[in-house]
One Martini backbone bead per residue (centre of mass of N, CA, C, O) as a GRO file, in nm:
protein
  258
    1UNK     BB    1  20.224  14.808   2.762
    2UNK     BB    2  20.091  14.713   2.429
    3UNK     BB    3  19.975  14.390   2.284
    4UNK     BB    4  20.028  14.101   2.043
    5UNK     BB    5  19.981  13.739   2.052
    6UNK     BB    6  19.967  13.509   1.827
    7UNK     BB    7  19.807  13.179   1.905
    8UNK     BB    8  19.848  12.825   1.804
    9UNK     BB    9  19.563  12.614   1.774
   10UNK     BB   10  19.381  12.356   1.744
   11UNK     BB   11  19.165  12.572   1.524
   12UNK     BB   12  19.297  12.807   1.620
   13UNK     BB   13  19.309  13.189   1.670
   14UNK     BB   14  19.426  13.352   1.973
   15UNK     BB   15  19.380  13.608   2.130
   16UNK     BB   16  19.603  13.869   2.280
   17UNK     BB   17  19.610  14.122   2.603
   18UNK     BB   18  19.864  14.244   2.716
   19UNK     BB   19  20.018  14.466   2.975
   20UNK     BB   20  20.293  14.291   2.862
   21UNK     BB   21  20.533  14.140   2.738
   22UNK     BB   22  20.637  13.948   2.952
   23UNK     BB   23  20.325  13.825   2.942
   24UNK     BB   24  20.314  13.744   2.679
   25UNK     BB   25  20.530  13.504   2.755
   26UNK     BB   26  20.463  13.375   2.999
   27UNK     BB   27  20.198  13.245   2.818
   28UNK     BB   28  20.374  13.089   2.600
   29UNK     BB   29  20.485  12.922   2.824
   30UNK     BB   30  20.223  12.795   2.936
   31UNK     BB   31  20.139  12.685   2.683
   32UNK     BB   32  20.129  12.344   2.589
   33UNK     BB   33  20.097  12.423   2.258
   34UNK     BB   34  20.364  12.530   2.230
   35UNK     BB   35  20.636  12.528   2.012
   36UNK     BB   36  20.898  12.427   2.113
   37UNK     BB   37  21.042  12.630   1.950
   38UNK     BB   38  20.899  12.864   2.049
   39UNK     BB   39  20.981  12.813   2.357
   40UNK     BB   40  21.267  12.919   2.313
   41UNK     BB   41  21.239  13.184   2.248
   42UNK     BB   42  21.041  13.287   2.459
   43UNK     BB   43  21.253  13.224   2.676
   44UNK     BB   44  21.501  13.434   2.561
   45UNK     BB   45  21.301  13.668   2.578
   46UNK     BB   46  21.239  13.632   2.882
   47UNK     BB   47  21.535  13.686   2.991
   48UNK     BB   48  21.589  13.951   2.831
   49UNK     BB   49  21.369  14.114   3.021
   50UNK     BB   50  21.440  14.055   3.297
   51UNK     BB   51  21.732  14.195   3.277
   52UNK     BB   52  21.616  14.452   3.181
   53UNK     BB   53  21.471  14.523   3.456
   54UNK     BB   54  21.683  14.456   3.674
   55UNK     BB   55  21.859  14.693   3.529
   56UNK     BB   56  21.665  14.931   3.605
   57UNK     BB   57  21.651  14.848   3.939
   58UNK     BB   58  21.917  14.915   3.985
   59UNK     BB   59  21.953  15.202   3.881
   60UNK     BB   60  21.745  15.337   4.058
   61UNK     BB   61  21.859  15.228   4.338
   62UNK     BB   62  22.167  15.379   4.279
   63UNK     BB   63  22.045  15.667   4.290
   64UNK     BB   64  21.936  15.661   4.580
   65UNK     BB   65  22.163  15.580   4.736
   66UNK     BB   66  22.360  15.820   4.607
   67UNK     BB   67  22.200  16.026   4.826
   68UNK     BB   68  22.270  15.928   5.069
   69UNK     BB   69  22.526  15.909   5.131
   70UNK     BB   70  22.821  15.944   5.311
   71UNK     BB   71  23.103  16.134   5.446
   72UNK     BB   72  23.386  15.969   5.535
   73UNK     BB   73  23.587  15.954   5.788
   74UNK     BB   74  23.934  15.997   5.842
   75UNK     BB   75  24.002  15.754   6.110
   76UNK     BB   76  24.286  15.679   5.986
   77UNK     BB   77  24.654  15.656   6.115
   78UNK     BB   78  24.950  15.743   5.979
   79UNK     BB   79  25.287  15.745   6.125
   80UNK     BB   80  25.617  15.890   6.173
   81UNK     BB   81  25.919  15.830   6.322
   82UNK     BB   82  25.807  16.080   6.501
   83UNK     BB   83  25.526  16.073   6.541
   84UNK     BB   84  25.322  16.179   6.328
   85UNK     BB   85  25.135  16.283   6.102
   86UNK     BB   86  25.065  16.181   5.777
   87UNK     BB   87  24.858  16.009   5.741
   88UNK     BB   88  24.488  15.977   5.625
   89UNK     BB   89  24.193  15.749   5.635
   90UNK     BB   90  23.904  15.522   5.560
   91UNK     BB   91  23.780  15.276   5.720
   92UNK     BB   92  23.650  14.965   5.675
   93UNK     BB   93  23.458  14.990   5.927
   94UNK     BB   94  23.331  15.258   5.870
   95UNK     BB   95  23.214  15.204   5.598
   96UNK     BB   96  23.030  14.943   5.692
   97UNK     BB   97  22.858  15.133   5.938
   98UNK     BB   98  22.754  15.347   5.690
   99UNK     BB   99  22.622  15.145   5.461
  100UNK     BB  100  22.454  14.883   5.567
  101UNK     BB  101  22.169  15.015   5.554
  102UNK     BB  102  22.174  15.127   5.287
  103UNK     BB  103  22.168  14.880   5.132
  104UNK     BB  104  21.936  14.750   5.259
  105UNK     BB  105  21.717  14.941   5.186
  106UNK     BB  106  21.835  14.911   4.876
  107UNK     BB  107  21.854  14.603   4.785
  108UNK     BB  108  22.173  14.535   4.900
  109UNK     BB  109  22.466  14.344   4.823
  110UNK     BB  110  22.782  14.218   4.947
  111UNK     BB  111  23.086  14.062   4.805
  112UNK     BB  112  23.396  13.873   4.787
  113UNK     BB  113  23.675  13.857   4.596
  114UNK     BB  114  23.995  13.665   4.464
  115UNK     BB  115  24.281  13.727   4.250
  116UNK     BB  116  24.530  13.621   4.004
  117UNK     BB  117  24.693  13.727   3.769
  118UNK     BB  118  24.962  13.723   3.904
  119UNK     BB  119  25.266  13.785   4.013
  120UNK     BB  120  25.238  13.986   4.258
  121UNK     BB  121  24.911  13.987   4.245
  122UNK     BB  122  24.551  14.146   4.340
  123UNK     BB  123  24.222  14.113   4.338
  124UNK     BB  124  23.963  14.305   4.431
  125UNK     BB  125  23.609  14.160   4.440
  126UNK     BB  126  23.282  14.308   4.381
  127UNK     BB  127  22.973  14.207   4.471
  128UNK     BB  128  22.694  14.397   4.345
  129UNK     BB  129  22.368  14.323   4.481
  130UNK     BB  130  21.983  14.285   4.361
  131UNK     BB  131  21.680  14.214   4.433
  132UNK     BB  132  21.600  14.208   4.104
  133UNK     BB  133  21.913  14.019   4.007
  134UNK     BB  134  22.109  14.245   3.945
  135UNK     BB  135  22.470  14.277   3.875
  136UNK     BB  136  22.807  14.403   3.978
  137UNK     BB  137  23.146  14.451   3.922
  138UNK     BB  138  23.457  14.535   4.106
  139UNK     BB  139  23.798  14.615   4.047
  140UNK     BB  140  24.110  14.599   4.259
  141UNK     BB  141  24.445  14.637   4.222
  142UNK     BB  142  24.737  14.499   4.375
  143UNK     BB  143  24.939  14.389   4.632
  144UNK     BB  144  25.003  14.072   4.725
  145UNK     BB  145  25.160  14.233   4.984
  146UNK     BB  146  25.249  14.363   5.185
  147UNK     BB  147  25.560  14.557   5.331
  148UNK     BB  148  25.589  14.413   5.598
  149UNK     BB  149  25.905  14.242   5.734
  150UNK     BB  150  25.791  14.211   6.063
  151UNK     BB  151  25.580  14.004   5.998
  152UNK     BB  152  25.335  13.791   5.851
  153UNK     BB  153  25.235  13.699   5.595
  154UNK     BB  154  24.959  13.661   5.679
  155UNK     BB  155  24.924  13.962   5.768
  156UNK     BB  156  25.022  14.066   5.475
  157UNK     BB  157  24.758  13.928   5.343
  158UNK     BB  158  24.543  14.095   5.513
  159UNK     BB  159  24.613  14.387   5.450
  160UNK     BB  160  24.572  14.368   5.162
  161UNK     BB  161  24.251  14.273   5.171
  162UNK     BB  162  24.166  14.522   5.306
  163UNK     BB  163  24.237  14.697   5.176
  164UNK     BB  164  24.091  14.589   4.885
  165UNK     BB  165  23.830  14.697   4.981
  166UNK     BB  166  23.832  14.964   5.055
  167UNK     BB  167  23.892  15.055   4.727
  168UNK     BB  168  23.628  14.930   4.610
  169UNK     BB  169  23.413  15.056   4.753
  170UNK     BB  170  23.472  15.357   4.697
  171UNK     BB  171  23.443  15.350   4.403
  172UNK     BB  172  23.180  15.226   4.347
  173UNK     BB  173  23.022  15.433   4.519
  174UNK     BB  174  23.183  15.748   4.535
  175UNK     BB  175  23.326  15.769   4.813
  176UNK     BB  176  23.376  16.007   5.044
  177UNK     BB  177  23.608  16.193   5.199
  178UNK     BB  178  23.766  16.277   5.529
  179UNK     BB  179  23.862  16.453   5.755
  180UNK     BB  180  23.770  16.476   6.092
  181UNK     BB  181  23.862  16.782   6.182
  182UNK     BB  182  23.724  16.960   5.924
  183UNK     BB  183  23.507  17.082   6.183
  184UNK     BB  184  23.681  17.025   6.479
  185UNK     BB  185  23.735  16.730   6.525
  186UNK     BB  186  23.881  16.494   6.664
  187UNK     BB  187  24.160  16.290   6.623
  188UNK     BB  188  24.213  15.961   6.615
  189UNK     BB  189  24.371  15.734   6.741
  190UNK     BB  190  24.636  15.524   6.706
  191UNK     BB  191  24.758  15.258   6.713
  192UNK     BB  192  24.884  15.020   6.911
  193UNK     BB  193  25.037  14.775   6.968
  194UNK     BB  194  25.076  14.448   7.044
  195UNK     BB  195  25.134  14.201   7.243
  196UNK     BB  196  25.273  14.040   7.040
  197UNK     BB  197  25.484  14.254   6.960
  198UNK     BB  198  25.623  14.316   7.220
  199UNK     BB  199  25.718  14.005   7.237
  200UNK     BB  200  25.895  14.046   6.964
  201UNK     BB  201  26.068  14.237   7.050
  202UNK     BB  202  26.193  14.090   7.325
  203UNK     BB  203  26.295  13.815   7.170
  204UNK     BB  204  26.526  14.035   7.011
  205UNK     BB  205  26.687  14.140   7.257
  206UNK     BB  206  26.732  13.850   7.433
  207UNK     BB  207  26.896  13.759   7.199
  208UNK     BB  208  27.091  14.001   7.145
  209UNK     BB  209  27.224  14.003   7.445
  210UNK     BB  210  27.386  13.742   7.422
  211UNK     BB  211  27.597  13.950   7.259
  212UNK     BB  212  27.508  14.163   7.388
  213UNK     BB  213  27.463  14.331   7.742
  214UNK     BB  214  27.356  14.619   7.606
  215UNK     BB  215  27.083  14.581   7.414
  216UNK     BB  216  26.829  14.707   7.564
  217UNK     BB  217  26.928  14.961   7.710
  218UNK     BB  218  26.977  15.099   7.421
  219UNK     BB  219  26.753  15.049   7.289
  220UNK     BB  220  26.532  15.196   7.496
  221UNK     BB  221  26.658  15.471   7.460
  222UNK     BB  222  26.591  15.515   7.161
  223UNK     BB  223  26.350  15.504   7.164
  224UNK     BB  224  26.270  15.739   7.328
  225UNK     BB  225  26.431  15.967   7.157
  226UNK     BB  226  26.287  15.878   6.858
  227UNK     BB  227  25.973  15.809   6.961
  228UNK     BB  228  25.867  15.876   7.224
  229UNK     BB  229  25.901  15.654   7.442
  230UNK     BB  230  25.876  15.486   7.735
  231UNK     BB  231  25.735  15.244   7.631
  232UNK     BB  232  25.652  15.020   7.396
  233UNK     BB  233  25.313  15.055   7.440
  234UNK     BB  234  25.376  15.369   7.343
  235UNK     BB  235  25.330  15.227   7.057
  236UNK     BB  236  25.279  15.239   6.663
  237UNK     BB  237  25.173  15.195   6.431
  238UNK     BB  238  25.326  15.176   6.133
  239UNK     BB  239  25.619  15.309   6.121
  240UNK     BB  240  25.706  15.309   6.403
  241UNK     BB  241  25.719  14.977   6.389
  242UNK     BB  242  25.888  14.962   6.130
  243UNK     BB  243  26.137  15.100   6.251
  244UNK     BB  244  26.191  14.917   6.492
  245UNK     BB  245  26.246  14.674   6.328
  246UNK     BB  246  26.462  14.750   6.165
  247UNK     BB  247  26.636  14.839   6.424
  248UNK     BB  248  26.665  14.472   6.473
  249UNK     BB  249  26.770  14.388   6.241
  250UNK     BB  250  27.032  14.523   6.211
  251UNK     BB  251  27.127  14.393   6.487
  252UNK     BB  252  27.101  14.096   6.428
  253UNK     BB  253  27.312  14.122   6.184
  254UNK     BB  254  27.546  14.229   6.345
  255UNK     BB  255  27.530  13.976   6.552
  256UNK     BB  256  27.452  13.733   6.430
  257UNK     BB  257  27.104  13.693   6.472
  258UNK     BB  258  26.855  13.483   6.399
   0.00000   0.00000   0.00000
């Protein structure tokens, strides 16, 4: 692009022809001769001018990464109380290491940010930067807190912005998922309890038994009935550990132990 902008010094009148409006722009932001008032003219059609061009390289290098990109398996895998696949999702830690290569190619960066836009609801914002300048942001709201009443508010309000994490860069660059045995690959194992789960089943047992002395055993053989598992240890992540906490909480309560 080819202009030309006169620039008025004292006794005489300039011309120039610079190879861009923005470089014409920059030359008169540079002129110590140049009137104030027009100084800030042009520093704001200068601002004006890089954001456009920031958002051209924006859009440019977001078309090349959308070619690239993968479509992730979805190897998370949420259990029924009978220990079946209820659904599969495509896990937070797998999205995120099958596209940070390909945005740092395309000099993308991510962070997140959360809002409470009201009470009991969460907004999880990614904030998607390119190295030429321009940002864009991109918001998904949720509930602010997990639904498992057998964990930890802080476990809880953790599971909460992980989902929204997840859903939020989905979204945001239109990534596929797929079921991961969809072309014959066996499915990923789904997580089994943390010990610190396992000693907090046996901490109510133990409450328990104190009430009723054949508790821990009856416990126990439910497991094996109801979930298929032969001890604790070969329980699962998801409906599974919630099934088994919530009939430790009716029992808790039939038994009047806090």
């Amino acid at each position: 692009m080819s202009t030309e902008i006169q620039k008025r010094a004292p006794g005489e009148i300039q011309r120039i022809e610079p190879t861009s409006l923005l470089e014409a722009v920059m030359r008169e932001v540079r002129n110590p001769d140049t009137d104030p008032a027009r100084l800030r003219e042009f520093l704001e059609i200068g601002e004006r001018l890089e954001a456009r061009q920031a958002k051209a390289m924006y859009n440019e290098a977001f078309a090349d990464l959308k070619r690239e990109l993968p479509v992730i398996d979805k190897r998370g895998v949420v259990l029924n109380k009978a220990g079946k696949v209820q659904f599969k999702y495509a896990r937070y830690d797998d999205l995120h290491r099958a596209i940070s290569p390909l945005l740092l190619k395309f000099g993308f960066s991510t962070s997140f940010d959360f809002e409470e836009p009201d009470a009991g609801r969460l907004t999880c914002v990614l904030h998607l930067r390119h190295r030429g300048g321009h940002q864009e942001d991109f918001r998904w709201t949720l509930p602010a807190m997990g639904q498992n009443q057998f964990v930890s508010n802080l476990q809880n309000a953790a599971a909460a912005r992980s989902f929204g994490k997840r859903c939020v860069l989905i979204d945001a660059l239109d990534i596929l998922t797929e079921d991961s045995d969809s072309d014959g690959r066996p499915v990923a194992p789904p997580e089994s309890v943390t010990m610190d789960q396992i000693a907090l089943i046996e901490d109510i047992c133990a409450a328990c038994e104190e009430k009723e002395p054949n508790f821990t055993a009856r416990f126990r053989k439910w497991v094996k009935l109801e979930m298929k598992a032969e001890k604790l240890g070969d329980l699962f992540q998801g409906e599974q550990l919630d099934a088994v906490m919530e009939a430790l909480s009716k029992g808790k309560a039939k038994l009047g132990v806090k």
